[in-house]
N, C-alpha and C positions, 0 to 999 in steps of 0.2 A: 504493500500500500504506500501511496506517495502522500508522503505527511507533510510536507512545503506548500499543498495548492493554497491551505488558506491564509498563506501571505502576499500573494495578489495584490494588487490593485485593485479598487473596484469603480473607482473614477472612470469616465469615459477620458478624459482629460489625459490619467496614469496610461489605460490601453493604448491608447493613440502612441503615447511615449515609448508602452513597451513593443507594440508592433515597430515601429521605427529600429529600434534597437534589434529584437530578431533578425530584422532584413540585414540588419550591417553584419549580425555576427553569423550569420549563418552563409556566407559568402565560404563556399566549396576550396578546401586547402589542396595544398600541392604535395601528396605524398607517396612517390609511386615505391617506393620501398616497403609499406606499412600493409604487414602481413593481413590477408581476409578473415574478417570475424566481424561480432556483433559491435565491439568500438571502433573497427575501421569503419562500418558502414555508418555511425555516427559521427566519424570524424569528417568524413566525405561532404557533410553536411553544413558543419557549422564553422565556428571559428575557433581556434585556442591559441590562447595568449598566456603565456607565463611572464610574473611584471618583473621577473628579478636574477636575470644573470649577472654572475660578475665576470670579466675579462684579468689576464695575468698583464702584466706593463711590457711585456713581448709581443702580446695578442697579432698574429698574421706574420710575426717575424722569423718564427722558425717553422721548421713541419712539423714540431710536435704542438705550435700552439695556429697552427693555420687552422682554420675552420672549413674550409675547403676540403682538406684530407680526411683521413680517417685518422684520430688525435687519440687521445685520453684523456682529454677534455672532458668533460661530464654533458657539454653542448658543441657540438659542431654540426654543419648543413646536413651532411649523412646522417647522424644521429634522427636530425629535425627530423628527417624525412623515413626513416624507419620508424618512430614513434608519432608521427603524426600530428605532429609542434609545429604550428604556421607562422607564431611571431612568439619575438620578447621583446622585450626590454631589457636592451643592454646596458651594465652600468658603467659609469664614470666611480669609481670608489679611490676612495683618498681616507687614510687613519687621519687618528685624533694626536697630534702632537703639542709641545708646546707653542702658546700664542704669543708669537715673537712675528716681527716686523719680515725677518728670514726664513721662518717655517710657513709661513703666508704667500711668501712667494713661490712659495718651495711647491704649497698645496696648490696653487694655480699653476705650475707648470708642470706638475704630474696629474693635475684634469685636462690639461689641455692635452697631453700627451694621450691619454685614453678617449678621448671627443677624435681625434684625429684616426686611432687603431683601429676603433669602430666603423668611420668612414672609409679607411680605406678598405675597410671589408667588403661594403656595400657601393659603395664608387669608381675604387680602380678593381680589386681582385674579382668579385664576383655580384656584380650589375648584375647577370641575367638571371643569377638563382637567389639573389635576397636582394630588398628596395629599401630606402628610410624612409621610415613614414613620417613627418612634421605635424601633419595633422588628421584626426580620424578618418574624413572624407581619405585621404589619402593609402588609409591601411586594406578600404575597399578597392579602390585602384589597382595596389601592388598585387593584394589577393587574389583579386578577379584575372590579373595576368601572370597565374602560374607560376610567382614567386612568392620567397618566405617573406617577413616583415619584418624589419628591424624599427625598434623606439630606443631612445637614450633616457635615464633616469642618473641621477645623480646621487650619491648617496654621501651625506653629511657637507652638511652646511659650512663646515668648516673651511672649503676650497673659495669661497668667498672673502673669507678674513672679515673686516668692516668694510669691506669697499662695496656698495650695491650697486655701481654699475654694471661690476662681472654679471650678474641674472641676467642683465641685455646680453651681453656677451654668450652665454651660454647656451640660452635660450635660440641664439641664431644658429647656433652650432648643434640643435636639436632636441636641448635638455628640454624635458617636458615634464619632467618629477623631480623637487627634490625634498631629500629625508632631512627634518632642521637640523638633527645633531646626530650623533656616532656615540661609542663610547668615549664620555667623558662628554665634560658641560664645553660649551663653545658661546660665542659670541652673539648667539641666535637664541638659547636657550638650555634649559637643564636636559641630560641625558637621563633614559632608566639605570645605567651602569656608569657611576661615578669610576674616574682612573685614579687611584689613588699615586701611583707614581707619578702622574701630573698635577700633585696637589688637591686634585677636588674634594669636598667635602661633599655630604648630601644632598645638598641644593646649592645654588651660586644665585640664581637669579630668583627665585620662589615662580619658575616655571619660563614665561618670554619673557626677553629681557625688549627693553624699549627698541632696540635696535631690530630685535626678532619681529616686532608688530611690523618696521615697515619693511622688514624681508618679506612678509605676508601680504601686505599693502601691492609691492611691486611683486612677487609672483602671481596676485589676482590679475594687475592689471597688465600684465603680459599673455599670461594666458597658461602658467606653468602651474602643476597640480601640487599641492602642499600634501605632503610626506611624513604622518604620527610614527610611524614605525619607528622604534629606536629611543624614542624623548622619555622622559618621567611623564607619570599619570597626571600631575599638574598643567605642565608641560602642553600633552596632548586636548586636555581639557580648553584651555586658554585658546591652544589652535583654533578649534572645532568652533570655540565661540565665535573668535574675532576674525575668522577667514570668510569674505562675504561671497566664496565658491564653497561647494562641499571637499572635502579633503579626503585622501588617501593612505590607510595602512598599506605600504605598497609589501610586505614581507614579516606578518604579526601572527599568532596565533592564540589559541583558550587559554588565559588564567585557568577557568575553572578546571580543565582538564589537568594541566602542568604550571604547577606553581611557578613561572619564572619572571622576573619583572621585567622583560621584553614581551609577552604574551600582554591581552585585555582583557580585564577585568568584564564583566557581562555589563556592567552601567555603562565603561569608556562604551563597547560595543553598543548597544542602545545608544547614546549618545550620539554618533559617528553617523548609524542609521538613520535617526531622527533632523541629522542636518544631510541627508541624502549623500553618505561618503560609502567607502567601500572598503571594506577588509579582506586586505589577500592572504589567505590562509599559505605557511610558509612549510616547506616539507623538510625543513633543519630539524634532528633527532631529538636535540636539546631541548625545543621546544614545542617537540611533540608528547613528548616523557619525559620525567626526571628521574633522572639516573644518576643521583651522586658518586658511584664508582667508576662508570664510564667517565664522568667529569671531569673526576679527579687523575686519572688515567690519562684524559686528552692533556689536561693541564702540562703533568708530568710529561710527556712526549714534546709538547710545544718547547718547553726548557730545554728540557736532553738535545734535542735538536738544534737550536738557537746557540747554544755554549757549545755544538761541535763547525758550527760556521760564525762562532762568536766575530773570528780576523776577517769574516769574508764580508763582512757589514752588506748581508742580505735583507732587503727588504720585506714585507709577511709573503707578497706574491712568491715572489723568489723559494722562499722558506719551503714553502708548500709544493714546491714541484722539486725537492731535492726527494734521493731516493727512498734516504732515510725515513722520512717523513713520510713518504707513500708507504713505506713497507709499514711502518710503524703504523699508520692507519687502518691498513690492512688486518693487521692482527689485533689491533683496539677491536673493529667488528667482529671478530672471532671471538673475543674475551667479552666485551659487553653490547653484545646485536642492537641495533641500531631502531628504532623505530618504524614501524611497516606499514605499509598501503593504508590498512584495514584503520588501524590510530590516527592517520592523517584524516583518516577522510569522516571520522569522530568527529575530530575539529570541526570538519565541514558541516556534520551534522548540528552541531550544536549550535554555530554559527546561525545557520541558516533559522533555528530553533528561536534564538534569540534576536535577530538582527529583522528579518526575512531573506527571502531567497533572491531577492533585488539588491541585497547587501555584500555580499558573497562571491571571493574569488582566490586562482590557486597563483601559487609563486614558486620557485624552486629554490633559490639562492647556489643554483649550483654556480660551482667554480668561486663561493665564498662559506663554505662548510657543509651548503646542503645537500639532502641525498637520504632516502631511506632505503630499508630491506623494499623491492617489488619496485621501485622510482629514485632509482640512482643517476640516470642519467636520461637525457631526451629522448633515447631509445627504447624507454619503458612510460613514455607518458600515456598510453593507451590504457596501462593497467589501471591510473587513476579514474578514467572516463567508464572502466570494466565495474568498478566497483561502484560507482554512483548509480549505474545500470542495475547490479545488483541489490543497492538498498531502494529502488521502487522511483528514483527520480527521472523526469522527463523530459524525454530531449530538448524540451523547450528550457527548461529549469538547468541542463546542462549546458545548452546555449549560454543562459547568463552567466552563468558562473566560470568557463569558462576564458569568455571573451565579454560578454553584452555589458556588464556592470561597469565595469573599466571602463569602458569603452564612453557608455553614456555619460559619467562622471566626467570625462578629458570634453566630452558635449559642454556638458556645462558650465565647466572652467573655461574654454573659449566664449562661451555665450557670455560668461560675466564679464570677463577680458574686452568684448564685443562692446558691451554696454556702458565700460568704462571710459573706451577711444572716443565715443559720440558725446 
């Protein structure tokens, strides 16, 4: 039985809206890899969008981080197209370091350097199999000719510094999300994970800080989607109020499920839905389960690792494609198994329980820790769409969720942007 139908709409007003949104996400992907079954024939139909890839600072430089080849990537184009993945959202990620005059430049020339990796994916190496999309009308476009879809998000505000002309900047260069803060509080606002080696306490700002209101101000009237995932509960709540678009969990999952203070609480989630935003449910283990041994496990591995390229002054990207570090991750899954299909899509369930089904969406963060047992990589995203099948949800219902919600949301953050220029 399909326990979502009655979060509906019942407006004539909301139907209008939501048939619009069907028509865009159910525009036919391109996946001739993507084995016959009952979620290929689903996939065939609609749209799916994951909002949250990350890129290594190599991305297209080598063959093992081309995405054109057959990689180890957790996303590459082959992958896309065996699992039945039409678009993401690639990120721009940039860490939390000290706020200094030099680490500010530092964080704007390794955004820029990721806004460039990204394009040349979709620009010089492979125009004919993936397009950027700028803007929604645009994701129909590229869809409807047989390629994949690339979007840019940005993840932590921190790549800004105090300068808010870089959002124009950005923003030309295709940024269309970004997250206000990372770990550790920033110039924009409080994080959920304070860094205590950068000093932070609990709070810095008691949630936006003045200069956060008009990073809000100016991503309204641009037309770039504000990003809760990541900030303290304060934090997100202030967004939610003073963002005069609805805003974006772009990579969040259940409190209730998994106690972690990156997850929402059921009120943030109500809240979020209540100003018409969207939660993308995130398929990171961490924050699908709490597993304090696995935790503490990853922790220990992150060090061990780190102190045997202490001289080589590697970056996290870096960090994470040495061997060591793969092997070691390998066998963290073997010692404490990762969180599966069936628990991701709990989230979902709940989400949708609490939110509605108009609220509701999926993210991966692969290639920045995500990845469970059954959806480790692009080339298992049909098992996600296999089990929504199974708990009784409808194609229509899997349409929003996942493409339609996003989608309409980026609607309306232009229409306010729209409203603002006049």
């Amino acid at each position: 039985m399909n326990t979502v139908k009655r979060f509906r709409a019942a407006s004539s007003l909301r139907s209008a809206m939501v048939a619009a949104i069907i028509a865009l996400c159910c525009v036919p992907g391109a996946s001739p890899g993507f084995a016959a079954s009952p979620e290929a024939d689903v996939h065939d139909r609609i749209f799916t969008l994951d909002s949250h890839v990350d890129i290594p600072f190599n991305y297209t430089e080598t063959p093992e981080t081309d995405p054109g080849k057959a990689t180890d990537m957790q996303v590459d184009l082959g992958k896309m197209d065996k699992g039945g993945l039409d678009s993401g959202f690639f990120i721009v990620y940039v860490g939390q370091t000290e706020r200094t005059p030099e680490n500010y430049a530092k964080a704007k020339a390794d955004a820029l350097q990721k806004f460039s990796l990204i394009h040349r994916m979709t620009d010089q190496f492979y125009p004919d199999r993936i397009g950027m999309a700028y803007h929604p009308a645009d994701v129909e476009k590229i869809a409807a000719s047989g390629r994949k879809v690339a979007m840019i998000g940005i993840e932590n505000g921190f790549v800004i510094g105090k300068d808010l002309s870089l959002l124009r900047k950005y923003y030309d260069l295709g940024g269309r999300y970004m997250t206000l803060a990372h770990m550790g509080h920033n110039d924009i606002c409080d994080t959920s994970t304070p860094n205590a080696e950068l000093g932070d306490g609990p709070e810095e700002h008691g949630g936006l800080s003045a200069f956060g209101r008009e990073v809000i101000d100016e991503m309204n009237r641009l037309g770039m989607m504000v990003d809760v995932s990541h900030i303290s509960e304060k934090s997100m709540r202030q967004a939610v109020a003073y963002s005069k678009a609805p805003v974006i969990a772009s990579h969040s999952s259940v409190r209730a499920l998994a106690d972690h203070p990156r997850n929402l609480t059921d009120d943030q989630m109500r809240l979020l839905a209540k100003h018409g935003g969207v939660m993308q449910i995130v398929a990171l283990s961490a924050y699908i389960k709490v597993d304090p041994a696995r935790h503490a496990a990853y922790d220990a591995l992150e060090q061990k690792v780190a102190a045997l390229y202490k001289d080589d002054n590697l970056d996290e990207d870096a960090l994470y494609e040495t061997p060591e570090m793969k092997q070691g991750l390998e066998q963290l899954d073997r010692d404490h198994p990762p969180a599966t299909v069936s628990q991701f899509v709990d989230h979902i369930d709940h989400a949708v329980k609490v939110m509605g089904v108009d609220h509701v969406g999926i993210s991966s963060d692969f290639g920045g820790g995500g990845g469970i047992t059954g959806w480790n990589n692009a080339a298992e995203t049909g098992n996600i769409t296999r089990e929504l099948l199974a708990r009784g949800y409808s194609e229509e219902d899997i349409a929003k969720i996942w493409s339609g919600n996003l989608l309409r949301v980026w609607r309306d953050v232009e229409a306010v942007a729209g409203k603002s220029a006049n």
